[in-house]
Each structure stands twice: as C-alpha cells, then as structure tokens.
C-alpha positions as CSV (number, residue, x, y, z in Angstrom):
1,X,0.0,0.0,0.0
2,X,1.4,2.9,-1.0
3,X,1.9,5.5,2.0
4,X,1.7,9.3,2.0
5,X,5.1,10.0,1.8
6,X,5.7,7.4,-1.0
7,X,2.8,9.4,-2.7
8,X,4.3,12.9,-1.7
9,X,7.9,11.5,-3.0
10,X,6.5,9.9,-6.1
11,X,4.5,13.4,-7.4
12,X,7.5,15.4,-6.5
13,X,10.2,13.2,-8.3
14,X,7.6,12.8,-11.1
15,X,8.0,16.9,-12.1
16,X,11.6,17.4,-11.3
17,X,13.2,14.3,-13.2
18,X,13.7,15.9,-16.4
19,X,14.8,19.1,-14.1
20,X,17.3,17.7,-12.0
21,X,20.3,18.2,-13.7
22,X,20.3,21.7,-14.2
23,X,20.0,21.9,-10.2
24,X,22.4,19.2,-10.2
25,X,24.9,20.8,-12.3
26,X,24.3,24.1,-9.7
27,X,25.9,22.2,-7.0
28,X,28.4,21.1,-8.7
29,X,29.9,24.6,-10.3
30,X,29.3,26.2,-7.0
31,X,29.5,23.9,-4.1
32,X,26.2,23.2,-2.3
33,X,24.3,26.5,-2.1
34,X,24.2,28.7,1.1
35,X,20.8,28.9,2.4
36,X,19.4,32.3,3.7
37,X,15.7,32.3,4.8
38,X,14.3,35.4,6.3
39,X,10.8,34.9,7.9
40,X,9.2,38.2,9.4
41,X,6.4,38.6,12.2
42,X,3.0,39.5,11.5
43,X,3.7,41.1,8.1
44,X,1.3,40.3,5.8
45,X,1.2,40.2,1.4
46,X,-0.2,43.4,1.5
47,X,3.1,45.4,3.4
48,X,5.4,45.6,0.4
49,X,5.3,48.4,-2.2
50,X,6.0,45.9,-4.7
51,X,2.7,44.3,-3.8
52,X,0.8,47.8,-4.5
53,X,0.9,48.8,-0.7
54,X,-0.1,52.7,-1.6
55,X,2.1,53.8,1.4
56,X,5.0,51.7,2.8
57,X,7.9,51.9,0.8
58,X,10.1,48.4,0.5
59,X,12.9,49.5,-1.8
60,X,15.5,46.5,-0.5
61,X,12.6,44.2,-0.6
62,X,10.9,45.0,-4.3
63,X,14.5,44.7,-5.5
64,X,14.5,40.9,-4.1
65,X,11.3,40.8,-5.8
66,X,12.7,41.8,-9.2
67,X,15.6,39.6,-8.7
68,X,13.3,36.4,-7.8
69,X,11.3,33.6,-8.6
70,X,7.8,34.6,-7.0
71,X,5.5,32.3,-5.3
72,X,1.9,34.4,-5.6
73,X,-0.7,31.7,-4.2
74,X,1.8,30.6,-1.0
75,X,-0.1,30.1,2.1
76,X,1.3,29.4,5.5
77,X,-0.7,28.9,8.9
78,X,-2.9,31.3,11.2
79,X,-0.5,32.6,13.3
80,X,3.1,32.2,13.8
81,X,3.9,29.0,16.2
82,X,1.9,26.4,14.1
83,X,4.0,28.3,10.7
84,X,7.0,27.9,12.4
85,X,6.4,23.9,13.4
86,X,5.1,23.4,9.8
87,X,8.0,25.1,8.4
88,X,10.5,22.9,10.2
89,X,9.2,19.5,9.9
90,X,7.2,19.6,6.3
91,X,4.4,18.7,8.2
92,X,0.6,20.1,9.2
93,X,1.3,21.6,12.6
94,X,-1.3,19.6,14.5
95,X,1.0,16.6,13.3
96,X,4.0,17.8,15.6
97,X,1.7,18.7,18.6
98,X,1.2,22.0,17.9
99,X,-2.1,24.2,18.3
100,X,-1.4,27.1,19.7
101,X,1.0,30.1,20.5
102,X,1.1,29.5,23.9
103,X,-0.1,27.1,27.0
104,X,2.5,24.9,26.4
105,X,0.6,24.3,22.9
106,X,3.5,25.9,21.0
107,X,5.9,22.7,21.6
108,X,7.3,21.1,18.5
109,X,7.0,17.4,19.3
110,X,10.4,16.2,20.8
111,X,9.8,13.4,18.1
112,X,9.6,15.7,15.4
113,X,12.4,16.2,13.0
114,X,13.4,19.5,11.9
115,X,14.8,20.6,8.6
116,X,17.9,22.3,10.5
117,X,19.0,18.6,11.6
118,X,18.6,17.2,8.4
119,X,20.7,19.7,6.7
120,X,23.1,19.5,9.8
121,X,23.2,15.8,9.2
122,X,24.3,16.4,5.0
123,X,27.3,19.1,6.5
124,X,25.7,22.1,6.4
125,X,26.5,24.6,9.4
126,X,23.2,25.9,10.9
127,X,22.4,28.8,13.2
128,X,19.1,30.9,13.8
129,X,18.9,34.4,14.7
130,X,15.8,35.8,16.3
131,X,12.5,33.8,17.0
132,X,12.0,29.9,17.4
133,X,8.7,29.7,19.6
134,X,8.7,26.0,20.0
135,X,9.0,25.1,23.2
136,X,11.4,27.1,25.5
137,X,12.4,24.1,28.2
138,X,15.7,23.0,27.6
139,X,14.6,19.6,25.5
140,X,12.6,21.8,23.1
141,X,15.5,24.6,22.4
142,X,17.0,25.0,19.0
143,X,19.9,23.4,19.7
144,X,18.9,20.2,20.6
145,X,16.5,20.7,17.5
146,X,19.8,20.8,14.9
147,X,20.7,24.4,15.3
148,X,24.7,24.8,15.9
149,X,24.6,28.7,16.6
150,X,21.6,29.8,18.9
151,X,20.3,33.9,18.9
152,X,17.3,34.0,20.6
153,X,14.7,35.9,22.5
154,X,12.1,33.2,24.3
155,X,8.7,33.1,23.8
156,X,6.6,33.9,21.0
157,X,8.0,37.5,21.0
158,X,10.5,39.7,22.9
159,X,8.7,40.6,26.6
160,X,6.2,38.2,26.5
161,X,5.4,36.0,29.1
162,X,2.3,33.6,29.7
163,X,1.3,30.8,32.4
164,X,3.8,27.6,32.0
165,X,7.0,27.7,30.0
166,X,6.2,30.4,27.0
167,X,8.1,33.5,27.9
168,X,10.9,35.9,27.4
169,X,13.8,37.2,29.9
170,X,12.2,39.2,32.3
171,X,11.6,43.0,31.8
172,X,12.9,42.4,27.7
173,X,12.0,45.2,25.4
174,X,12.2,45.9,21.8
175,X,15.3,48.0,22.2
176,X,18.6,47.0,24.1
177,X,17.3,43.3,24.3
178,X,19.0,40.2,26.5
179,X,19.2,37.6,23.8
180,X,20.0,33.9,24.8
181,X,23.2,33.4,22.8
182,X,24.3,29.6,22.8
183,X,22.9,28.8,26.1
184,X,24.0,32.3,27.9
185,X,22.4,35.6,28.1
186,X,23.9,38.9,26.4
187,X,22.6,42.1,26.8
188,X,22.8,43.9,23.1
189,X,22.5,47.3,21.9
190,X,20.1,48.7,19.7
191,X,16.8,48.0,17.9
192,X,15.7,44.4,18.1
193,X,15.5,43.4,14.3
194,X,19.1,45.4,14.0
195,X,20.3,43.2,16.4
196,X,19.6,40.0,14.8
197,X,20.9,40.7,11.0
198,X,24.0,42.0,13.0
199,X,24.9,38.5,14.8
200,X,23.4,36.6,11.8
201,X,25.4,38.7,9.2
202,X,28.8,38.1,11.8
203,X,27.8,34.2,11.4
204,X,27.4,34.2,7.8
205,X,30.6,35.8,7.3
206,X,32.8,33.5,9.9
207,X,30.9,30.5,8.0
208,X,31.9,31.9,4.7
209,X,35.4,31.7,5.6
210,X,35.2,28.3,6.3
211,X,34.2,27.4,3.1
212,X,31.2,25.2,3.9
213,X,27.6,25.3,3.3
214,X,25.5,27.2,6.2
215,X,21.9,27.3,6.5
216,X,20.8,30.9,8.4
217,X,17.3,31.3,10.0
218,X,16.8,34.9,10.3
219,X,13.0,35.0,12.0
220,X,12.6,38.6,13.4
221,X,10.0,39.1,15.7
222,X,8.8,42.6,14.2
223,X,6.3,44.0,13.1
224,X,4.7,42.0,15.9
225,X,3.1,44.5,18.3
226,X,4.2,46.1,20.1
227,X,4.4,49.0,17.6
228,X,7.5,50.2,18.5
229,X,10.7,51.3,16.3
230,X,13.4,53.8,15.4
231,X,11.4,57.2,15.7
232,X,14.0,57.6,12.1
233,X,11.6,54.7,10.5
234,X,8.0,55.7,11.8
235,X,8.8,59.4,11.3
236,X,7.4,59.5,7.6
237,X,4.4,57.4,8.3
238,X,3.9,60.1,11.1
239,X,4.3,62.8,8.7
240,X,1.9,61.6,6.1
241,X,-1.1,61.6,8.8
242,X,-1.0,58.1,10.0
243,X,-2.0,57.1,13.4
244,X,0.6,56.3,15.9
245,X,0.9,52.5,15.7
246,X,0.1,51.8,12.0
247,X,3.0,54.3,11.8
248,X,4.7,52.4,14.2
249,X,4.2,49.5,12.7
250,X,4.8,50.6,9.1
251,X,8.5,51.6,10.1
252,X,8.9,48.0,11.6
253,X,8.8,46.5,8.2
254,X,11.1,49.6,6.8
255,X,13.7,48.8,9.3
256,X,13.2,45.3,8.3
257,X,13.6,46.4,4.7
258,X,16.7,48.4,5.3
259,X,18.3,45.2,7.2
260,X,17.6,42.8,4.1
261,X,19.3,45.7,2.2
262,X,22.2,45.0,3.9
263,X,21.9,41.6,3.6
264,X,22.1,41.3,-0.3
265,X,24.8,44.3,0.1
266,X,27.0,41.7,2.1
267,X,26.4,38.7,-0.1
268,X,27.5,40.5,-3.2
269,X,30.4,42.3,-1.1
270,X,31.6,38.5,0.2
271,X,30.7,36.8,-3.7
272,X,28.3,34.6,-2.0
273,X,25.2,35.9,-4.5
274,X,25.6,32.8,-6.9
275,X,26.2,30.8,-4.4
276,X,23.4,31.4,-1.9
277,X,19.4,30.6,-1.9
278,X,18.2,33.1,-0.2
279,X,14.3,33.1,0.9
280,X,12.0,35.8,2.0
281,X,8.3,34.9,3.3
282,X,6.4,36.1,6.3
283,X,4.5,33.9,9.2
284,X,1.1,34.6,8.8
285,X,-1.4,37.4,7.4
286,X,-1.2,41.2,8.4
287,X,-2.0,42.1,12.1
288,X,-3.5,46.0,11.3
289,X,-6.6,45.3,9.8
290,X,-7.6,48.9,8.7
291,X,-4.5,49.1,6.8
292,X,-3.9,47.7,2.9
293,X,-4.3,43.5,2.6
294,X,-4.3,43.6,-1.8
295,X,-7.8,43.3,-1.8
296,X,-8.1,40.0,0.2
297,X,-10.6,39.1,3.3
298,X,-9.4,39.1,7.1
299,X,-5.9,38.6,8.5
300,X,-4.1,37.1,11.4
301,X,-6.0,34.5,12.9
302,X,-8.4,33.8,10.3
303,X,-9.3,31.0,7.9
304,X,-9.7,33.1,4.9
305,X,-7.3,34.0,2.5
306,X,-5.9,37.4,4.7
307,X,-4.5,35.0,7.3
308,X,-2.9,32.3,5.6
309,X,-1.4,33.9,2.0
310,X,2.0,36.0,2.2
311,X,4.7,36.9,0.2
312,X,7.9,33.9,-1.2
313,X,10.7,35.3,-2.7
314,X,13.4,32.8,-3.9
315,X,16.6,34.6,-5.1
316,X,19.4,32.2,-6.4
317,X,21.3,34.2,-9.2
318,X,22.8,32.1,-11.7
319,X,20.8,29.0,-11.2
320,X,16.4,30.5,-10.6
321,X,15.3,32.9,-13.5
322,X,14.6,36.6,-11.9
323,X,11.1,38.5,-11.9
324,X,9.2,34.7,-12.5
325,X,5.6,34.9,-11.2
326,X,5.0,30.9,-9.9
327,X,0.8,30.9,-9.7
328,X,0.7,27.1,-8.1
329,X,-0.9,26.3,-4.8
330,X,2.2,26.2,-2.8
331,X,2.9,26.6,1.0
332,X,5.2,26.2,4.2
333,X,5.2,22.9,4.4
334,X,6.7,22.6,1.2
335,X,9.9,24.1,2.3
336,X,11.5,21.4,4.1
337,X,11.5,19.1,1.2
338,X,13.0,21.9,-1.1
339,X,15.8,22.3,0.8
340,X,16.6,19.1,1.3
341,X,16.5,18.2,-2.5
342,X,18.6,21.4,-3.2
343,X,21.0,20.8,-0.1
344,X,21.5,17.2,-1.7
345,X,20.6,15.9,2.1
346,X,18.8,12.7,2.7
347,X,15.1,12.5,4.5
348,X,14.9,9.8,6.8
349,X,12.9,7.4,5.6
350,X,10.7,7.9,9.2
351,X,9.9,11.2,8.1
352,X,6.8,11.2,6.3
353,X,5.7,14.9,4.9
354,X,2.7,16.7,3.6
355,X,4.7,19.3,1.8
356,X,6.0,18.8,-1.9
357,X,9.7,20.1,-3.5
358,X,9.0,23.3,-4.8
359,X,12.4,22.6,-7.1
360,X,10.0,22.0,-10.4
361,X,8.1,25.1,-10.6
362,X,11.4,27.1,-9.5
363,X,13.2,25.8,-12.5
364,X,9.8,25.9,-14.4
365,X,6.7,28.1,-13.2
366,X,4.7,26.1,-15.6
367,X,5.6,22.8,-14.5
368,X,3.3,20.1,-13.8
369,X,2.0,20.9,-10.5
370,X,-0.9,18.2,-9.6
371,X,-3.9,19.7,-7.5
372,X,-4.1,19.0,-3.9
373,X,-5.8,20.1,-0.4
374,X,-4.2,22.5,2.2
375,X,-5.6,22.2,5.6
376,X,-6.2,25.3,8.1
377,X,-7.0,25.5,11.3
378,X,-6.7,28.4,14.2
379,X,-6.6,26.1,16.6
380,X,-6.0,28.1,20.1
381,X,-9.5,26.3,21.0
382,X,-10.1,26.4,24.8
383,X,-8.2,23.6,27.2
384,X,-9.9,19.9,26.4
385,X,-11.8,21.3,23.6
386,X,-10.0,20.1,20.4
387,X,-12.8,17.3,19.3
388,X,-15.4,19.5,19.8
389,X,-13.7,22.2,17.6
390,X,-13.5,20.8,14.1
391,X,-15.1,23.2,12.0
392,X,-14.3,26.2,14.7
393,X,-12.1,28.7,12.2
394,X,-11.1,25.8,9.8
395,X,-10.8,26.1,5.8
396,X,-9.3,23.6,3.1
397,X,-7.9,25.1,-0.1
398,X,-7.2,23.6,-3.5
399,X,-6.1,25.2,-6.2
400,X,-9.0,26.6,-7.3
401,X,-11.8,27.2,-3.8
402,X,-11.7,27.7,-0.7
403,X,-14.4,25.8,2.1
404,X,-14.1,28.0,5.3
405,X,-15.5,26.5,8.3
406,X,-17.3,23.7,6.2
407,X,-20.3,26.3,5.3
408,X,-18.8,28.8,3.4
409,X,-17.3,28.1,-0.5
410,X,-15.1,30.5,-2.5
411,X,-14.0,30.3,-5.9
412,X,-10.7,31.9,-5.1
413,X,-9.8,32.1,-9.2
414,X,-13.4,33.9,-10.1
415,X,-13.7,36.3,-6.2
416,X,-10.3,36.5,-4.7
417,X,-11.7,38.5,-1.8
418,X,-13.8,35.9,-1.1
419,X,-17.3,38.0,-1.4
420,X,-19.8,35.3,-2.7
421,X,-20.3,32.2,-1.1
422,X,-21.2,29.7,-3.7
423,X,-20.9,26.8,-1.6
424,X,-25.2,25.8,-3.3
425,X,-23.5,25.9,-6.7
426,X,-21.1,23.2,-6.4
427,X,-22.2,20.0,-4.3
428,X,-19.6,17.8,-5.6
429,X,-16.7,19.8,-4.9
430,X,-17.9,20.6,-1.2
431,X,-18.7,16.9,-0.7
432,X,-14.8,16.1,-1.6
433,X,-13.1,19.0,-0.1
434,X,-15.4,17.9,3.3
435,X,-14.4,14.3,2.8
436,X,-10.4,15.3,2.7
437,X,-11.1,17.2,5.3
438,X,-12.6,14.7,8.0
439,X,-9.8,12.1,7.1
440,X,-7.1,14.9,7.7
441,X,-9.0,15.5,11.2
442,X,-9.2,11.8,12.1
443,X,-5.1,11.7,11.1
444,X,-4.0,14.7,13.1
445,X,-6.3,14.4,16.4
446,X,-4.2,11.9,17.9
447,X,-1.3,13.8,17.2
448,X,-1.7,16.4,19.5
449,X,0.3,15.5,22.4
450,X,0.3,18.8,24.4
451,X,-3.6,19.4,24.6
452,X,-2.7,17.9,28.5
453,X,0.7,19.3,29.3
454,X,1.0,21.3,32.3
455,X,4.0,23.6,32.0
456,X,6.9,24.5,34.5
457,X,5.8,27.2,37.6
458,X,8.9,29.5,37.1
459,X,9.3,30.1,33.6
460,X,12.7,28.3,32.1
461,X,13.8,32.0,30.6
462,X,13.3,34.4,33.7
463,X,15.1,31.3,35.7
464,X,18.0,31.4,33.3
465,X,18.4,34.9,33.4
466,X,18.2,35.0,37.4
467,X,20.5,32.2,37.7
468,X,23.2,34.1,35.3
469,X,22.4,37.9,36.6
470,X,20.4,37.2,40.0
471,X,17.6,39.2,40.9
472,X,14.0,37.0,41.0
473,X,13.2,34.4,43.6
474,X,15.5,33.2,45.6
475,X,16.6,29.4,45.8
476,X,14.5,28.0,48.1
477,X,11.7,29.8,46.9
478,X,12.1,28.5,43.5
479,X,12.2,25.0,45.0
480,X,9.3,25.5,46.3
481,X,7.1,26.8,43.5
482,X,8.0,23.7,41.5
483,X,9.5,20.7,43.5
484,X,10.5,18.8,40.2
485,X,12.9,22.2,39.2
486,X,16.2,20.7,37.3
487,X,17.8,23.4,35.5
C-alpha cells in the first residue's frame, strides 16, 4: 500500500526528473548553495510596495522581488507557532503537537524532526537568529533541535510571558534586548531586528570563511506589536497623517527592509550571490486590519485567504530565473523538502511529509504541479476542547476554492476577496473538499500530544536569566514553587 510520503515523493520526483540536472549541475559549479531564509512577524502580502501597498515603501525588498522567482498563491498557517512547526518539519502543525501560540501548545513534538538537523546531518553549518517559539524548556531549544549557533529571545515575542514555559527574559524590550546566545544571556544594543541581522550577518561571514555550506534562520520578531521602532523609521508614516501605531508598525517593516538591504549588500560584497538561496516569506497574514491587505478578506487568525497567503521570494542568481511569477498552490510545508533536494541531504525514511519540493516550478513556473488540499486550522480552542472544535475557524484550499468553516465556498480564481459564497453551486466539490477534510481531522487528532501538558511554575527564561544575573526568587523559593525544578 502505498503511503503518504511514498505518494508525496513519487509526485515530486515525477515533475523534477527531467529538471534535476540543471540543479544538479548548480551544486556542482558552485558547491552546495548557502541557504538564507528570512521569515518576518506578522507582516502580511499586502506590506510591500512591490505588492501595491499605496504607502509603505520596501525598496531593498521589491528589488529581491525583481531579482526572484515569485510564489503568488503561498499560504502558511494562522498565526506564527503552528508556521513555524510546519516550516520545520514539512508537516501540518497539529501533526508535531502544535495548536497554539502559547499554554505549552507551541511545543514542537520532541519526536519531530526538523529541517535544520537534516541539513546539519548532509554538513551544512546551521544557526538561527531571532524567534524559534517552540518550546522554551531546555529539550525543546534549538539546539537540541539541529541548530549549531543559537540567537534567541524566548517566547513567542521579545517581553512576553504567559502561564507555563512560554516566555521571554524578564523586563525584555524591543530596544537594548537580553538575547540567549548559545545557552548564555547577552545584553545587546540597539533596535531588536538590528540586532539580529548584525549577529546573523557576523555568522554568515565566519561561515563563509570556512568554506562550507551554512543554513541561516533569520525569524525577526517585528512588526509583531508592540508598535514600537526607530522614531527615524516611523517618522514619515507620522508625517503623512498616519495614526501612531500603523505608523509604528509601518517603520517596523522599513527597518526590516533596510536590514535585508544590507543583507544582499553583504552577499554581493563576500561573492556569495551565486552561491546562496536566499528566501524571503512572512508567518502569517497582516495584524493591522484597517490598513492595505491587496484586496483579500481578514488577517491574522483567520481562515480566509488574509491569514494564511503572504509573500515567497526565492533569489538564487545564476541558477532560478529573476522577476518569475510561480501561480501554483504552494505553502510552508513545502519548504522542508525543497531544501533538502537542493542541499542534496537525505530525509529519513521515518519522516513522512505533507509538503511537496518546490524545485520543479522554481526551475519551471509552468511545470506540472498536480492539485491538492491544504488544511487550516486556528486552533487556540479552549483547554480539552480540540474534538469538539473541528469546524471552529477551519478552511481547506485547492487550487481553485476555498471551504471555510465547512459552510462557506469561494472560488478563489473567479472572487479572490472571497465575497460570494457559492458553496449551493457546487455539491460535488464541497462533498470532496469535506471528505479530505474529515480524514485529515481523524489523522491529526491523535497527534496532539500537548492538549494535556502542564507547563513549569517558574518560567525556564526568567530562571535562566536569574541564575546568570540574579535578581527574581531566591533558591528556596524557587524550589518551592516547583518541586521537580532541574535546570
């Protein structure tokens, strides 16, 4: 019987047979390729000039654009945990246990493997710089997860802190943050997203010396609210009449702009253009919802096509085409088997994945591309209440609708903003896109192992940072608020 992943390897080697070589030949002129993948926080497809944002100017970033092959129906999940598990195992994030932000519910199953180990596994050096937000006990940190070089804030973003493990160093702000560097607090200068391309552009260029492949996970954690920034970068949002945070928020994603300017500055300056695949793509729709979305419905949190459809760039001179417009059904979990197939690096044959190599339609936007079903899912449902919350915010795309919350249809290729429901008009397709759906839901239920877990008292963070700078509870009290302490 032929099992998903046979199915998911049979499709994907079926399209890229007859493409192989050119990508072959790639890695053989110029080493393995460098991978570069910068994932942002909360900006949506609609916060790029190049996108027709009237507003926000992305120079740096429509320049990537111009210079890429351009994925413009890629879809990720709700909100940013569940992107960031699907992202690092190939898989639908209920698969790895996670279904939530928070509440212990952003975990990435300890039996999950992650794309950084498998490229760590084929020689690549790996390090992330920024946000992981998958579990911050010790058995859940990158580094035990396949990254080699560890820049992190904890949590799901810098400051936060929630009942149970999910939180940040205590008192952490956007500006001057104390970033967990390989298993030791530093207390940096400067804005936060600064910050990050400055330690991850120090790591590229060490690794460059060396001469081997690296993988770099740049995940900022702006424009996530707070709305705070360089008063330099919100200054002509200001100006123009905006309201302080969409301001605010606006000069976020300039500042992130600027820093991928400098990014593509220092890969030319080292000669590591040709040689790098560098990625660009954001977590999950827009979080200002009065502001520009390119005409779609909703944003963060939602099933509809605001919350799940952002921006992926994929710039690899030499080898991609530039300024290609790929229009297949494409998504997150697609990413870990790209970059193994372009990394050369085997997938152990226990991994089985949802995601497809997106290595056809890069070398050939019209490639054969067969249709298929993407799952969503909010999840965040109360404690105990995952049965019961099926259809709660829930939508499955194929290439050409979209069933949202299994009563509402939208012919995505006719109404884009998803205006008319014609769910009446097409029984058949409803009655298959409902079927897929309920055997994806009996699949994943029993896959969510942290629906029960009961997190630490003192939060594994704050405890780190009081053990290295003091301050907080003392010993004893810390024994006593959780008996079964370790660390």
């Amino acid at each position: 019987m032929m099992t998903r992943r046979d199915f998911v390897n049979a499709a994907a080697l079926a399209g890229v047979a007859a493409l192989m070589p050119r990508c072959a030949r790639a890695r053989t002129a110029a080493g393995r390729p460098n991978i570069v993948l910068v994932i942002t926080d909360d900006q949506g497809y609609g916060e790029l000039s190049c996108h027709g944002n009237p507003i926000l100017k992305t120079p740096h970033l429509d320049r990537l654009h111009a210079q890429s092959v351009r994925f413009t129906d890629f879809h990720v999940s709700p909100t940013c945990a569940p992107t960031r598990a699907a992202l690092m195992t190939g898989r639908h994030e209920f698969r790895s246990g996670v279904t939530h932000t928070i509440y212990e519910r952003e975990r990435l199953s300890l039996g999950a493997t992650t794309i950084a180990q498998v490229l760590k596994d084929a020689g690549y050096a790996t390090g992330i710089f920024g946000k992981w937000h998958l579990g911050d006990e010790e058995a859940y940190q990158p580094e035990k997860r396949g990254f080699d070089e560890v820049f992190i804030h904890g949590g799901g973003g810098i400051g936060q802190t929630y009942p149970g493990s999910c939180g940040d160093a205590p008192g952490n702000s956007y500006f001057d943050p104390a970033i967990l560097h390989n298993g030791t607090f530093v207390k940096t200068t400067g804005f936060c997203t600064d910050v990050f391309f400055d330690r991850a552009l120090d790591w590229i260029g060490a690794e460059s010396r060396k001469g081997g492949p690296f993988f770099a996970y740049i995940s900022t954690n702006a424009p996530h609210s707070p709305y705070v920034g360089p008063e330099a970068y919100q200054r002509p949002y200001l100006d123009a009449g905006m309201a302080t945070a969409d301001a605010a928020y606006y000069g976020m994603i300039a500042n992130i702009d600027d820093n991928v300017g400098r990014l593509l500055a220092r890969l030319d300056e080292w000669k590591l253009s040709e040689r790098t695949l560098l990625i660009f793509m954001t977590d999950n729709g827009h979080s200002r919802g009065n502001l520009y979305n390119a005409g779609m419905r909703s944003a963060k949190g939602s099933p509809y096509q605001g919350g799940t459809r952002v921006p992926a760039f994929f710039r690899w001179p030499g080898t991609l085409g530039r300024g290609v417009d790929v229009n297949a059904l494409a998504a997150h979990i697609d990413l870990f088997p790209t970059l193994a197939e372009i990394a050369g690096a085997k997938i152990p044959g226990s991994v089985e994945l949802d995601g497809r190599s997106l290595v056809p339609l890069l070398l050939d936007a019209k490639a054969d591309w067969p249709d298929r079903c993407l799952f969503v899912h909010k999840g965040r449902w109360a404690r105990g209440k995952a049965a019961e919350s099926k259809y709660a915010d829930c939508a499955v795309r194929n290439t050409r609708f979209r069933l949202v919350n299994n009563t509402e249809l939208y012919d995505i290729a006719d109404d884009p903003g998803e205006t008319k429901n014609v769910i009446d008009q097409h029984p058949e397709v409803v009655a298959k896109m409902r079927a897929a759906y309920d055997r994806w839901w009996d699949e994943v239920l029993p896959c969510m192992v942290n629906e029960d877990a009961v997190g630490p008292t003192v939060n594994p963070f704050k405890e780190r940072y009081w053990r290295q700078f003091g301050g907080g509870p003392d010993e004893t009290l810390l024994k006593q608020m959780d008996p079964m302490r370790t660390i």
